[in-house]
C-alpha positions in Angstrom: 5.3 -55.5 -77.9 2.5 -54.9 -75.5 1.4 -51.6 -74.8 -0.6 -50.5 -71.4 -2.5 -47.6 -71.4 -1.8 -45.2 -68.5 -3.5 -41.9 -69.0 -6.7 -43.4 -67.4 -4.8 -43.6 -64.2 -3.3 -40.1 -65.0 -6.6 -39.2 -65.3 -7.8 -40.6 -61.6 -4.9 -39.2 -60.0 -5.8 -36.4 -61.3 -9.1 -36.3 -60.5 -8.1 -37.2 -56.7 -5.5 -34.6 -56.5 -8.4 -31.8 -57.4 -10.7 -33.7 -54.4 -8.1 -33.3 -52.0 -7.8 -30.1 -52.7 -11.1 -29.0 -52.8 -11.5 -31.2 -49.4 -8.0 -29.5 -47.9 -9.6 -25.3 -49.6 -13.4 -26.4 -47.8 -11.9 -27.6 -44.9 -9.5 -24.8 -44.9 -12.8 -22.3 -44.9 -15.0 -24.2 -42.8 -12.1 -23.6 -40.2 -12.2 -20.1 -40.7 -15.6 -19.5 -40.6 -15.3 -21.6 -36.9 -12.4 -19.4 -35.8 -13.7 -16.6 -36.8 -17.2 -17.3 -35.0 -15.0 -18.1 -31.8 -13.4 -14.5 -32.2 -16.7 -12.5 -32.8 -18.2 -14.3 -29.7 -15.1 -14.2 -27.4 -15.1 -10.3 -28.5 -18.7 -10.1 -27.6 -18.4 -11.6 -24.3 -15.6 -8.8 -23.9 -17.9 -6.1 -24.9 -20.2 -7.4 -23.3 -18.2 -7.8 -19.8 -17.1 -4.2 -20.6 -20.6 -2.7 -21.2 -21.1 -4.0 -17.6 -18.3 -2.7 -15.9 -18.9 1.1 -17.6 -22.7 0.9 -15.9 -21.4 -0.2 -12.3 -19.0 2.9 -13.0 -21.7 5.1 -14.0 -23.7 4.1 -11.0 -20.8 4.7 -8.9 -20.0 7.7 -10.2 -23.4 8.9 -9.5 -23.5 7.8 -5.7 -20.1 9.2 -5.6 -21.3 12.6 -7.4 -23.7 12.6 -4.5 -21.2 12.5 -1.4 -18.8 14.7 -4.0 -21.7 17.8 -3.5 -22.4 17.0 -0.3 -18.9 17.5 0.9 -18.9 20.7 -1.5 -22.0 22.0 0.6 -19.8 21.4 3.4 -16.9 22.6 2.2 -19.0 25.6 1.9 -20.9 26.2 5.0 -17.1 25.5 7.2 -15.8 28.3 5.2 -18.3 30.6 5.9 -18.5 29.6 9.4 -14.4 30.4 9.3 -15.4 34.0 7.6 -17.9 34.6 10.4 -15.9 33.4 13.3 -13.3 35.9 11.9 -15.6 38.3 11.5 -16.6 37.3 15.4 -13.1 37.7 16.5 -12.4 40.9 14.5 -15.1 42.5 16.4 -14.2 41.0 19.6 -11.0 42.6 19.4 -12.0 46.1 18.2 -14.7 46.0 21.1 -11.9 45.9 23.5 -9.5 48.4 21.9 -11.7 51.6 23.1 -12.1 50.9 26.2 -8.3 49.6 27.0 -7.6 53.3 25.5 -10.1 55.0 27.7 -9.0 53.4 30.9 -5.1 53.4 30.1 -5.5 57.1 29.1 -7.3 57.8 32.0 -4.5 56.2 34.9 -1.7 57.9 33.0 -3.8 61.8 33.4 -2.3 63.7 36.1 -5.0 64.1 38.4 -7.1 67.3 39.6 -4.6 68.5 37.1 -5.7 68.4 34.0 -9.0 67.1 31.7 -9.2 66.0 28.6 -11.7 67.6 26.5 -11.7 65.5 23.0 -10.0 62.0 21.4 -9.6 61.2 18.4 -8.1 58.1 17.3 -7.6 56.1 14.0 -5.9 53.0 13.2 -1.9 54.7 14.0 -2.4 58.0 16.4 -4.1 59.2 19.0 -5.4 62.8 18.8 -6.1 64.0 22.1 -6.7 67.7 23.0 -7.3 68.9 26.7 -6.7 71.7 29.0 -4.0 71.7 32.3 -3.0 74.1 34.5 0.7 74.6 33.8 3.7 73.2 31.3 4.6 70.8 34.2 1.2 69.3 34.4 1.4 68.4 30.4 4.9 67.5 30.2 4.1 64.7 33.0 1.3 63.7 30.6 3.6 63.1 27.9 5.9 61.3 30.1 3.3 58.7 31.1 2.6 58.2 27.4 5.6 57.2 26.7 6.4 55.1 29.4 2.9 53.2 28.8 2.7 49.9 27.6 -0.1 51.3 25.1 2.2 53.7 22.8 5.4 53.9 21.3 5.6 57.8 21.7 4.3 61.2 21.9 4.1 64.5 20.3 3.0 67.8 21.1 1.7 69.5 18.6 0.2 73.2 20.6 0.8 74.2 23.6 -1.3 77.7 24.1 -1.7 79.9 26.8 -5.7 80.5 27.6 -7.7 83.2 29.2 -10.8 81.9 31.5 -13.4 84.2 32.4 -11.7 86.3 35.5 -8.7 85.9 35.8 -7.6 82.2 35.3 -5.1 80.4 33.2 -4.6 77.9 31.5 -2.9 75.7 29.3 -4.8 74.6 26.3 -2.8 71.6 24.4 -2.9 68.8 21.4 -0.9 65.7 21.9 -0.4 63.3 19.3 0.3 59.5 20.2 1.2 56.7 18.3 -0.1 53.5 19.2 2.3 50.6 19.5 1.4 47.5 16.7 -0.2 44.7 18.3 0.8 41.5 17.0 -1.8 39.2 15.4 -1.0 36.8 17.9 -1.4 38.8 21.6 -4.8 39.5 20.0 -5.8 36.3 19.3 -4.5 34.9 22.8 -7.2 37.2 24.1 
C-alpha cells in the first residue's frame, strides 16, 4: 500500500491560517488607530470651531456690556429727571395753593364788615380767626364758605363778644374750614 504523508500540508495550512490572522488582527489595529486619528482630529476641529465661537461671544458680550451700562446710566439720569420733574410739579402746585386761599378767602369776606386778623392752614383745615361787627356779619361768612368751590364745610368754633377802647363792640370769632380734596388729576391739568 502506498502511504502519502499529509501533516506537512497540515502544517502549511496551518502556518497560513496564523498569517491571515495576524494580517486580519494588524489590519484590524491599523484601522483603529486610522479611525481613531479621524475622531481625535474631527473632535479637534470641533473644539477648535467652539473655542472660536466662545471668543466672538466674549467680544460681544463686552461691546454689549458696554451699551448694557450705558443704558443703565440712562436708565438712571431719566429717573431722576422723573423725581425732579415731580419734585418740579409738587412745588408748582403747592405755590398756587396759598394764594388761591388768599384770594378765594378774601371775595367770600363780607366787606367793610369784618377783617380777618390770622390763618392758619395745614394739609385738611383752615384755621381762620378775625373780628366783625355783629352775628349776621359772621354767619354770612360761614355761608360763603360753604357755598365756595374751595371747602366742603365750616365750623365755628368761638364766637365772643369784645370790648374796644370807648365804647365799641365787637365780635371776636374762630372758624374752622375744611378744604375739599383735590384730585391728583385737576392738579396736574394745571
Amino acid at each position: 500500500m502506498i502511504c502519502i504523508n499529509l501533516l506537512p500540508f497540515r502544517a502549511a495550512r496551518k502556518k497560513e491560517n496564523i498569517r491571515r490572522q495576524v494580517s486580519i488582527f494588524c489590519l484590524m489595529v491599523i484601522l483603529l488607530v486610522l479611525s481613531l486619528l479621524y475622531y481625535t482630529r474631527w473632535v479637534d476641529r470641533k473644539i477648535d470651531h467652539l473655542n472660536s465661537n466662545i471668543t466672538q461671544i466674549k467680544n460681544q458680550i463686552v461691546r454689549y456690556k458696554d451699551r448694557a451700562d450705558e443704558v443703565t446710566k440712562i436708565k438712571k439720569k431719566l429717573k431722576n429727571l422723573e423725581l425732579k420733574l415731580g419734585i418740579v410739579a409738587s412745588l408748582e402746585a403747592k405755590r398756587r395753593n396759598p394764594v388761591r386761599l388768599i384770594d378765594t378767602l378774601t371775595q367770600l369776606m363780607v366787606p367793610e364788615r369784618m377783617w380777618i386778623n390770622s390763618l392758619k392752614t395745614d394739609a385738611k383745615n383752615v384755621v381762620l380767626k378775625g373780628l366783625a361787627f355783629d352775628n349776621k356779619t359772621v354767619a354770612d361768612f360761614m355761608t360763603r364758605i360753604e357755598g365756595s368751590s374751595l371747602f366742603s364745610g365750616v365750623d365755628l368754633k368761638t364766637l365772643q363778644m369784645k370790648q374796644i377802647k370807648g365804647s365799641a363792640r365787637i365780635k371776636s370769632f374762630e372758624v374752622v374750614c375744611r378744604k375739599k380734596m383735590e384730585n391728583k388729576n385737576a392738579v396736574d391739568a394745571k
